[in-house]
N, CA, C and O atoms as a Tripos MOL2 file, in Angstrom:
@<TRIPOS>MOLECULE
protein
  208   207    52     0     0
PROTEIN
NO_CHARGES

@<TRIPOS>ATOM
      1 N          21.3260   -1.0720   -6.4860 N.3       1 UNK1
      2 CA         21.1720   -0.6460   -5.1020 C.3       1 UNK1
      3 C          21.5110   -1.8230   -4.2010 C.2       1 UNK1
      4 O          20.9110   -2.8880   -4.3470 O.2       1 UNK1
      5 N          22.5610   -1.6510   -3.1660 N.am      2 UNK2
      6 CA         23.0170   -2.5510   -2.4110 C.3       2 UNK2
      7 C          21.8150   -2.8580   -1.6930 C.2       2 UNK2
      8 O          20.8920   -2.0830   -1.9450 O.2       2 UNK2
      9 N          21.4650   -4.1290   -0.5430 N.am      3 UNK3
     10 CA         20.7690   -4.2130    0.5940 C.3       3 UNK3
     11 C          20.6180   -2.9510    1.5670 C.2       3 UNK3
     12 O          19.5780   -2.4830    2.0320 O.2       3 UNK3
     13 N          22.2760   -2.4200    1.7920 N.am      4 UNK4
     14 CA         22.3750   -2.1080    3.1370 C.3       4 UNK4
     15 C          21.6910   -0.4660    2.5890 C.2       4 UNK4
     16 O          20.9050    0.2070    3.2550 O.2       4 UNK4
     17 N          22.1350   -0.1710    1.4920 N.am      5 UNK5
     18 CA         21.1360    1.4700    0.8790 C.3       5 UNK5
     19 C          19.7420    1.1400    1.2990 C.2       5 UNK5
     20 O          19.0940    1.8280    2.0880 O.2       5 UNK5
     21 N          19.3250    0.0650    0.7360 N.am      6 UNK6
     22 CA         17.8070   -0.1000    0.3420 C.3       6 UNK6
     23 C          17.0890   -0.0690    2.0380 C.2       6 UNK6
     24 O          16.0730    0.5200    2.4080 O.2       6 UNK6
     25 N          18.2420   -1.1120    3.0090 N.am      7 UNK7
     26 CA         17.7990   -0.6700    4.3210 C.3       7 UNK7
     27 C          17.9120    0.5700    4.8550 C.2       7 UNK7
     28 O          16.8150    0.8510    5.3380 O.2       7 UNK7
     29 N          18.7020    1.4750    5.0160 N.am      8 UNK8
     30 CA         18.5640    2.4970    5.1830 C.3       8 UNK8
     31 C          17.5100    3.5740    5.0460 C.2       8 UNK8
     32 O          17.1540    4.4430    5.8420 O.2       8 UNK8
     33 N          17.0140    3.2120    3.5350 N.am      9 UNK9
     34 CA         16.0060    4.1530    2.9620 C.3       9 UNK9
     35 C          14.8000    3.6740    3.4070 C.2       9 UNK9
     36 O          13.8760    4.4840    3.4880 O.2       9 UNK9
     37 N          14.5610    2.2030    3.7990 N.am     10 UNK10
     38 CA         13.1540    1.4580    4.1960 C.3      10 UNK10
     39 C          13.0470    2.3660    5.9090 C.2      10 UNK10
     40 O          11.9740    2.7050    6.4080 O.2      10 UNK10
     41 N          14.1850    2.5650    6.4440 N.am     11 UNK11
     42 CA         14.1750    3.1910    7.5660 C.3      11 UNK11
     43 C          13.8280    4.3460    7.9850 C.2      11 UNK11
     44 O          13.5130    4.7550    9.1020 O.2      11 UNK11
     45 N          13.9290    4.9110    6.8210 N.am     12 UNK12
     46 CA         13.3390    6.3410    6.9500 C.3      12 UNK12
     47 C          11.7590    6.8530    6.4740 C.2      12 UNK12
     48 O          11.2450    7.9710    6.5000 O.2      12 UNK12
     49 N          11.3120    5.7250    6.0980 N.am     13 UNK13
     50 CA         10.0020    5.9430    5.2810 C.3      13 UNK13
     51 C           8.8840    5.5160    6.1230 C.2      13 UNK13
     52 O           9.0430    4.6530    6.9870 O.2      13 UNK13
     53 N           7.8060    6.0640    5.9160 N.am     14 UNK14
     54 CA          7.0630    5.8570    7.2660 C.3      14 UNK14
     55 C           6.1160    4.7290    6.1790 C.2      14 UNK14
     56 O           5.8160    4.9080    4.9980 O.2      14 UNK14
     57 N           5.8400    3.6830    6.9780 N.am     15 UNK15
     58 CA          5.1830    2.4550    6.3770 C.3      15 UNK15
     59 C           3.9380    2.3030    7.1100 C.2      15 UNK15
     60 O           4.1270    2.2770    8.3260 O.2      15 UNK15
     61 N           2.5440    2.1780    6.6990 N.am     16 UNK16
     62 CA          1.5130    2.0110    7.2610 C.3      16 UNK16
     63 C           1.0160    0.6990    7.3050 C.2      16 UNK16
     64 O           0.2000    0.4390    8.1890 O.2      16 UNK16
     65 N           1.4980   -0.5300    6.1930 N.am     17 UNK17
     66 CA          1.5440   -1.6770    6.4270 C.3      17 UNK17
     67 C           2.3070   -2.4350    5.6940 C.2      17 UNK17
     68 O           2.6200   -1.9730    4.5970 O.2      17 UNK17
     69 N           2.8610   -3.8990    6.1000 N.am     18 UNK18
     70 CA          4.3260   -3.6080    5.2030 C.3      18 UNK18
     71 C           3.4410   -4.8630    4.2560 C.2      18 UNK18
     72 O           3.5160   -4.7600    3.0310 O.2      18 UNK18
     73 N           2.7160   -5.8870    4.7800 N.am     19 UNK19
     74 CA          1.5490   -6.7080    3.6870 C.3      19 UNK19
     75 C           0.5200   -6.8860    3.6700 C.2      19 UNK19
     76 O           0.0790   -6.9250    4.8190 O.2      19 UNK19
     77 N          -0.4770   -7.0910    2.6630 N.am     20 UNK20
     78 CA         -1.5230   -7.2340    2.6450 C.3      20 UNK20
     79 C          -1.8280   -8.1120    1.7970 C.2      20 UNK20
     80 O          -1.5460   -8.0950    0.5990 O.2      20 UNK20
     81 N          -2.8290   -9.4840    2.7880 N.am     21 UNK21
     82 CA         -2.8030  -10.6060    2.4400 C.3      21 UNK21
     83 C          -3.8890  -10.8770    0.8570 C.2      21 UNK21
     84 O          -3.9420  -11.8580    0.1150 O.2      21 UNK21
     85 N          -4.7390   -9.3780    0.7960 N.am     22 UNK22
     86 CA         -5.8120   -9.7320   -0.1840 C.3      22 UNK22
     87 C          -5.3120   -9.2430   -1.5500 C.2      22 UNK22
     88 O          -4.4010   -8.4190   -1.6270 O.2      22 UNK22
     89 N          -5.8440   -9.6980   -2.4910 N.am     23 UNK23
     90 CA         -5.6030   -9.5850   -4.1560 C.3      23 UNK23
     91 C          -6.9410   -8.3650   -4.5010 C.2      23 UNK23
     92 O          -8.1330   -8.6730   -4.5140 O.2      23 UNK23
     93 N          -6.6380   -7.5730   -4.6480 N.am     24 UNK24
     94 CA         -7.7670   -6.4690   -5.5660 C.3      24 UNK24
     95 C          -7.4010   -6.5910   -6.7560 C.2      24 UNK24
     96 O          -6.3120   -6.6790   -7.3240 O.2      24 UNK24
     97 N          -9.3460   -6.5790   -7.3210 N.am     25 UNK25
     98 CA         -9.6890   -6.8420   -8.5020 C.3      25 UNK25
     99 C          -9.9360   -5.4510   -9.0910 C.2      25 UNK25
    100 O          -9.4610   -5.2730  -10.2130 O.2      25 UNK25
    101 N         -10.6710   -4.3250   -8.4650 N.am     26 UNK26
    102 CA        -10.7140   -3.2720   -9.0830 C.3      26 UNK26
    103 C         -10.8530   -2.3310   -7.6340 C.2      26 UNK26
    104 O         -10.8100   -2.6070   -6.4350 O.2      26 UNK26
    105 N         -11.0740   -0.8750   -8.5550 N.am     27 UNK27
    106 CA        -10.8720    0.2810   -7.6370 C.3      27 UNK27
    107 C         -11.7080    1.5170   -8.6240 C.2      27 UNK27
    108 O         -11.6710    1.6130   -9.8500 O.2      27 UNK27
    109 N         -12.4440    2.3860   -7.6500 N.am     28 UNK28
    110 CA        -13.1180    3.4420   -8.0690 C.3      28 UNK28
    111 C         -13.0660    4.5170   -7.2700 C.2      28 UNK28
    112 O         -13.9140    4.5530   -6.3790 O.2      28 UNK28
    113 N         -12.1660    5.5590   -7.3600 N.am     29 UNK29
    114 CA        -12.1260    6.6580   -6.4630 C.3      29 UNK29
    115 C         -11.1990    5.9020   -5.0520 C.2      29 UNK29
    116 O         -10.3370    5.0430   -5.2380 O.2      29 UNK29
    117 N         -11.5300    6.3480   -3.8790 N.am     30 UNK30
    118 CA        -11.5830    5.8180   -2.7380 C.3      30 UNK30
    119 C         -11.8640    3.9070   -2.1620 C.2      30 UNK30
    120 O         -11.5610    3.2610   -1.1590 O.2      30 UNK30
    121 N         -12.5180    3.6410   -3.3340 N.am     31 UNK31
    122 CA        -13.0750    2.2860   -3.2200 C.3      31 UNK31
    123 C         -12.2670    1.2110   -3.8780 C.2      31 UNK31
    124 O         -12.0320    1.3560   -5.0770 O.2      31 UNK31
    125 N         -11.9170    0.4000   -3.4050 N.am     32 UNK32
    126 CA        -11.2090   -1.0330   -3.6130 C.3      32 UNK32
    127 C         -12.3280   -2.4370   -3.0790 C.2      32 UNK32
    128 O         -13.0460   -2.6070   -2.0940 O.2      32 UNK32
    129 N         -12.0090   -3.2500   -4.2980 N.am     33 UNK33
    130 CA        -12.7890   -4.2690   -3.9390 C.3      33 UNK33
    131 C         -11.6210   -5.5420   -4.1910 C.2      33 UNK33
    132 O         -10.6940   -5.3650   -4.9810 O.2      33 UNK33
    133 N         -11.7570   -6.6390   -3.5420 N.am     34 UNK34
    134 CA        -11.3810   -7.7910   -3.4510 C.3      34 UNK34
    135 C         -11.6950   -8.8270   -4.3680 C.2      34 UNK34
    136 O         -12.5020   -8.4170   -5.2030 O.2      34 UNK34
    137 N         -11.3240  -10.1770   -4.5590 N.am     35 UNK35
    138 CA        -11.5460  -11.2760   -5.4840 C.3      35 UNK35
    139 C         -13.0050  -11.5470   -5.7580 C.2      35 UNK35
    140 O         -13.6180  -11.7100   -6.8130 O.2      35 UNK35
    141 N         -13.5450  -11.5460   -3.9130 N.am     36 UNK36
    142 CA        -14.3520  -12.0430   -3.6780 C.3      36 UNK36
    143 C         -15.4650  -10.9810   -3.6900 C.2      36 UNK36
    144 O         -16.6500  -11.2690   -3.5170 O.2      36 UNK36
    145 N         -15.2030  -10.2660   -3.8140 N.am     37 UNK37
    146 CA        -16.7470   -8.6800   -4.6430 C.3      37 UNK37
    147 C         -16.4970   -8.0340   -3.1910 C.2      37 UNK37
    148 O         -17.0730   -6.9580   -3.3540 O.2      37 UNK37
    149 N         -15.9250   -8.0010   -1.6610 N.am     38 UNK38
    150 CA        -15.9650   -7.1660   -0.5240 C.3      38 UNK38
    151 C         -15.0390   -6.1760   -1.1400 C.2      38 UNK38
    152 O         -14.0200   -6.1530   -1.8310 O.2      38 UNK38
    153 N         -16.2400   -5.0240   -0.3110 N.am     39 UNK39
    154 CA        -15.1600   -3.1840   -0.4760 C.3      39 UNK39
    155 C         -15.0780   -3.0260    0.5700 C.2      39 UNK39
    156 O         -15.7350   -3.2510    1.5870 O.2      39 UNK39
    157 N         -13.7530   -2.3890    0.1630 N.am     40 UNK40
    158 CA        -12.7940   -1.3660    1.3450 C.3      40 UNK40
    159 C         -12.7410   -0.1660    0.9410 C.2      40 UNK40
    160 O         -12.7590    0.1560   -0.2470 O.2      40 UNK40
    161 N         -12.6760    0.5370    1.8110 N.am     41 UNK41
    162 CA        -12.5450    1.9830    1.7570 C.3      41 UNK41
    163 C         -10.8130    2.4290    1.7560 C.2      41 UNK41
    164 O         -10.0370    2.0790    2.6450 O.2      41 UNK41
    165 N         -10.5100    3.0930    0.8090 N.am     42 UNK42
    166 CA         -8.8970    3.4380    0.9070 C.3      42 UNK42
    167 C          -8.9420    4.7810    1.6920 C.2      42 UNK42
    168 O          -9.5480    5.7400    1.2150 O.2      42 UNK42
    169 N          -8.2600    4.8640    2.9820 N.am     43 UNK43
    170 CA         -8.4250    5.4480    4.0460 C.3      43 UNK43
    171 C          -6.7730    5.8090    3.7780 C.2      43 UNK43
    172 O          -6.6000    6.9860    4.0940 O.2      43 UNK43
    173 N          -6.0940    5.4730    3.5220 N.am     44 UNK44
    174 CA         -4.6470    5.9220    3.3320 C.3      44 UNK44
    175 C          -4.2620    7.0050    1.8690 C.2      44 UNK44
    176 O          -3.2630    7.3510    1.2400 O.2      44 UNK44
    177 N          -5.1600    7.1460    1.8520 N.am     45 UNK45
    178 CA         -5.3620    8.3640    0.4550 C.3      45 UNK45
    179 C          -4.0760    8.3580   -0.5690 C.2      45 UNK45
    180 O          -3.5200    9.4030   -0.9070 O.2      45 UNK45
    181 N          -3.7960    7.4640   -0.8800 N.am     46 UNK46
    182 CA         -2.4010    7.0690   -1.7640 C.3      46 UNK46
    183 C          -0.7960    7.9590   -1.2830 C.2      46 UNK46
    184 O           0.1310    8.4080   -1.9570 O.2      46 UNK46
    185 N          -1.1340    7.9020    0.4970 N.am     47 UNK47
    186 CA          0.0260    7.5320    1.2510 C.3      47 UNK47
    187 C           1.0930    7.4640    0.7350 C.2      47 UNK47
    188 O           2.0210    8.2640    0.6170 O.2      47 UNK47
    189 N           0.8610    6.0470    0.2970 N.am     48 UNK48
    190 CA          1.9410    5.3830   -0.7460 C.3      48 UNK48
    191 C           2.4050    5.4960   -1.9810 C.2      48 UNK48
    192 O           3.5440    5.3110   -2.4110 O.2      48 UNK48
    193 N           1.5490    5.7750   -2.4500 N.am     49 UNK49
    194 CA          1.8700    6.3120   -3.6980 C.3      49 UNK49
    195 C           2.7790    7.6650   -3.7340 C.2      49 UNK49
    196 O           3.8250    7.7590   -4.3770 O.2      49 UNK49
    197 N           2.2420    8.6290   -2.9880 N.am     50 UNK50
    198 CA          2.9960    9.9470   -2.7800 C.3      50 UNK50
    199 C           4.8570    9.5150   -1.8850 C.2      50 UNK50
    200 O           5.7050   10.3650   -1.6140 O.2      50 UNK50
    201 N           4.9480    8.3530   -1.6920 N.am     51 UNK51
    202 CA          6.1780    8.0220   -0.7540 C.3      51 UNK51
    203 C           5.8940    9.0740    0.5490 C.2      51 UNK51
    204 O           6.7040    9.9950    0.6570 O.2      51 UNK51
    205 N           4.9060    9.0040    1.4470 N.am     52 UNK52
    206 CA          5.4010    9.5500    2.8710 C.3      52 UNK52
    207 C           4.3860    9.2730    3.1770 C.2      52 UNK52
    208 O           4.0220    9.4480    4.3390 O.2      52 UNK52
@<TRIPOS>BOND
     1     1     2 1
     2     2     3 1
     3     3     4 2
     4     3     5 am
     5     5     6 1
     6     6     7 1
     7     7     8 2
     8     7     9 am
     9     9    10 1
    10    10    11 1
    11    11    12 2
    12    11    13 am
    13    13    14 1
    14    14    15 1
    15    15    16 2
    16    15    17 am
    17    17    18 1
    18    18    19 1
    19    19    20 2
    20    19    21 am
    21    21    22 1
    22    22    23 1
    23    23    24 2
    24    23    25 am
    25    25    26 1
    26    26    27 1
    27    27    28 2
    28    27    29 am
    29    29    30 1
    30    30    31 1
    31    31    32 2
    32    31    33 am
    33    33    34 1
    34    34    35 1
    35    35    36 2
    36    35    37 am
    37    37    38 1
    38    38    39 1
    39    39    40 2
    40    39    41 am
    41    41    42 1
    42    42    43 1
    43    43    44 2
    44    43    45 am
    45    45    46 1
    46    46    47 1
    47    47    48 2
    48    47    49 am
    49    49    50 1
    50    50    51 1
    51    51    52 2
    52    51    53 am
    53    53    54 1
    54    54    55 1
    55    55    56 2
    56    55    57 am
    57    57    58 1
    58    58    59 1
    59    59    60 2
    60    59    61 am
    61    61    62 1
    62    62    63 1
    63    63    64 2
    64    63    65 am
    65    65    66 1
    66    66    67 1
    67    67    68 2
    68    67    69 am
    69    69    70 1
    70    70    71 1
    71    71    72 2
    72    71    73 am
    73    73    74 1
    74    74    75 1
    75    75    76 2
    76    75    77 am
    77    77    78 1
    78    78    79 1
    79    79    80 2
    80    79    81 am
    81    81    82 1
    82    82    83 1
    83    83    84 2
    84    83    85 am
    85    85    86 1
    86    86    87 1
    87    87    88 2
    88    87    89 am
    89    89    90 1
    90    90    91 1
    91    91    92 2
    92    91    93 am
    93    93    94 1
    94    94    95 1
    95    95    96 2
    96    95    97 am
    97    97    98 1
    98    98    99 1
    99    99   100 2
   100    99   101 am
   101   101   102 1
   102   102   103 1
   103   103   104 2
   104   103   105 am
   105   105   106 1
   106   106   107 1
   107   107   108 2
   108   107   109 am
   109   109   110 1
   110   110   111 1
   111   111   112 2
   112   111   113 am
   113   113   114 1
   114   114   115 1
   115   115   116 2
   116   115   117 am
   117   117   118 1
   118   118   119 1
   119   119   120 2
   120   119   121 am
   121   121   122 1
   122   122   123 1
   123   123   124 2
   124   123   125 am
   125   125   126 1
   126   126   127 1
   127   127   128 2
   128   127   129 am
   129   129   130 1
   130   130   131 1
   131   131   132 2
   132   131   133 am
   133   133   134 1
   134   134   135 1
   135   135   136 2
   136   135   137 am
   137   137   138 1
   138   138   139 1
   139   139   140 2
   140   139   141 am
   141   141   142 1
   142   142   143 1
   143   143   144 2
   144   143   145 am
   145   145   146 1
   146   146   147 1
   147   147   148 2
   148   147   149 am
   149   149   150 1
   150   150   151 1
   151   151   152 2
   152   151   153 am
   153   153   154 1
   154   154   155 1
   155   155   156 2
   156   155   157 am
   157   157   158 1
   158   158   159 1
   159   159   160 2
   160   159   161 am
   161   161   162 1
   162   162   163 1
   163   163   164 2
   164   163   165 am
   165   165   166 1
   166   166   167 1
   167   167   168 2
   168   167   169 am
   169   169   170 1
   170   170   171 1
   171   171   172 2
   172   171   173 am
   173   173   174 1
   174   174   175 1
   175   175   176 2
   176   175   177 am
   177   177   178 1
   178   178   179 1
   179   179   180 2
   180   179   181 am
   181   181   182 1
   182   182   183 1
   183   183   184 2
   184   183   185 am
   185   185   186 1
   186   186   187 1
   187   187   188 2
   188   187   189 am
   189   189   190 1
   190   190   191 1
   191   191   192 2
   192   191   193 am
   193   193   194 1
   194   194   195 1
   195   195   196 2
   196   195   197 am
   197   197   198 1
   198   198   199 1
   199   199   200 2
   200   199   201 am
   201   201   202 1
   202   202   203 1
   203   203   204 2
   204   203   205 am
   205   205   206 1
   206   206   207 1
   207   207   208 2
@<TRIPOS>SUBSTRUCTURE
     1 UNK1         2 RESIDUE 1 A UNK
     2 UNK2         6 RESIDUE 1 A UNK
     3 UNK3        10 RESIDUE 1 A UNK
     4 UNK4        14 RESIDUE 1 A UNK
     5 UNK5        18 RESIDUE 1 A UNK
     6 UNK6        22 RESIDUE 1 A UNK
     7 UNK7        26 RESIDUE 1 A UNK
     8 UNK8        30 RESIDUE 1 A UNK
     9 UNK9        34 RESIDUE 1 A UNK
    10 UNK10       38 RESIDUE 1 A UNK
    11 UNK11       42 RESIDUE 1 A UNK
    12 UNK12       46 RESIDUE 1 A UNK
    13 UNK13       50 RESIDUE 1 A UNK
    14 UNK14       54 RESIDUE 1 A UNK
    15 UNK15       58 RESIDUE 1 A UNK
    16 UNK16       62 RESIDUE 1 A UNK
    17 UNK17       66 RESIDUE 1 A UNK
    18 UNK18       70 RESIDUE 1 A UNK
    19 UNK19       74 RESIDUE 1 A UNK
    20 UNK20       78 RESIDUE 1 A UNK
    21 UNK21       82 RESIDUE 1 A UNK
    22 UNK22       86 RESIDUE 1 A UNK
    23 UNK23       90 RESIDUE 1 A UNK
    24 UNK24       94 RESIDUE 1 A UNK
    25 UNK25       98 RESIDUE 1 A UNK
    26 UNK26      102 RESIDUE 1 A UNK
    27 UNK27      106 RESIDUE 1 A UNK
    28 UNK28      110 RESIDUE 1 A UNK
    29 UNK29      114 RESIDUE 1 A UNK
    30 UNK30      118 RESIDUE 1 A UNK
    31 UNK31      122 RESIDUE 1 A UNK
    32 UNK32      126 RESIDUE 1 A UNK
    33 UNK33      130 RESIDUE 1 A UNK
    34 UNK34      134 RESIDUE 1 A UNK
    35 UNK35      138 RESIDUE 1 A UNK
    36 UNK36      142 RESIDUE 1 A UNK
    37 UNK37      146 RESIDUE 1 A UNK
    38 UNK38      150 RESIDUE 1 A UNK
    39 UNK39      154 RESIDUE 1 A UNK
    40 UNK40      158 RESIDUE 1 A UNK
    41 UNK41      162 RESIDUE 1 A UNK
    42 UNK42      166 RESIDUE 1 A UNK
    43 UNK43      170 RESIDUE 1 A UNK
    44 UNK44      174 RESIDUE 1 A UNK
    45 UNK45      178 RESIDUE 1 A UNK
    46 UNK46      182 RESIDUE 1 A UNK
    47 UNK47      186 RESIDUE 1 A UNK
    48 UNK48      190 RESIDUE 1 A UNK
    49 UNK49      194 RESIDUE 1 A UNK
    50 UNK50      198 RESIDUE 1 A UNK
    51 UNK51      202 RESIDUE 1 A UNK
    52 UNK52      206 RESIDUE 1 A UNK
């Protein structure tokens, strides 16, 4: 896949964040936790995962 495909297709995809600075250690359902033992709530319901 050239750049200029791969841009194209990044263009059309709706992105909710393009990084995220923290490392997860595990995940249960809805719940993600960090290095450091803090949970987050996965509020993007695998968004991403589904591509849209």
């Amino acid at each position: 896949m050239t750049l200029e495909i791969f841009n194209k297709y990044e263009s059309e995809v709706r992105g909710y964040i393009r990084s995220f600075p923290t490392i997860f250690d595990k995940s249960k359902m809805a719940e993600i936790w960090d290095e450091s033992g803090k949970r987050y709530v996965d509020f993007f319901a695998g968004a991403g995962a589904l591509n849209y």
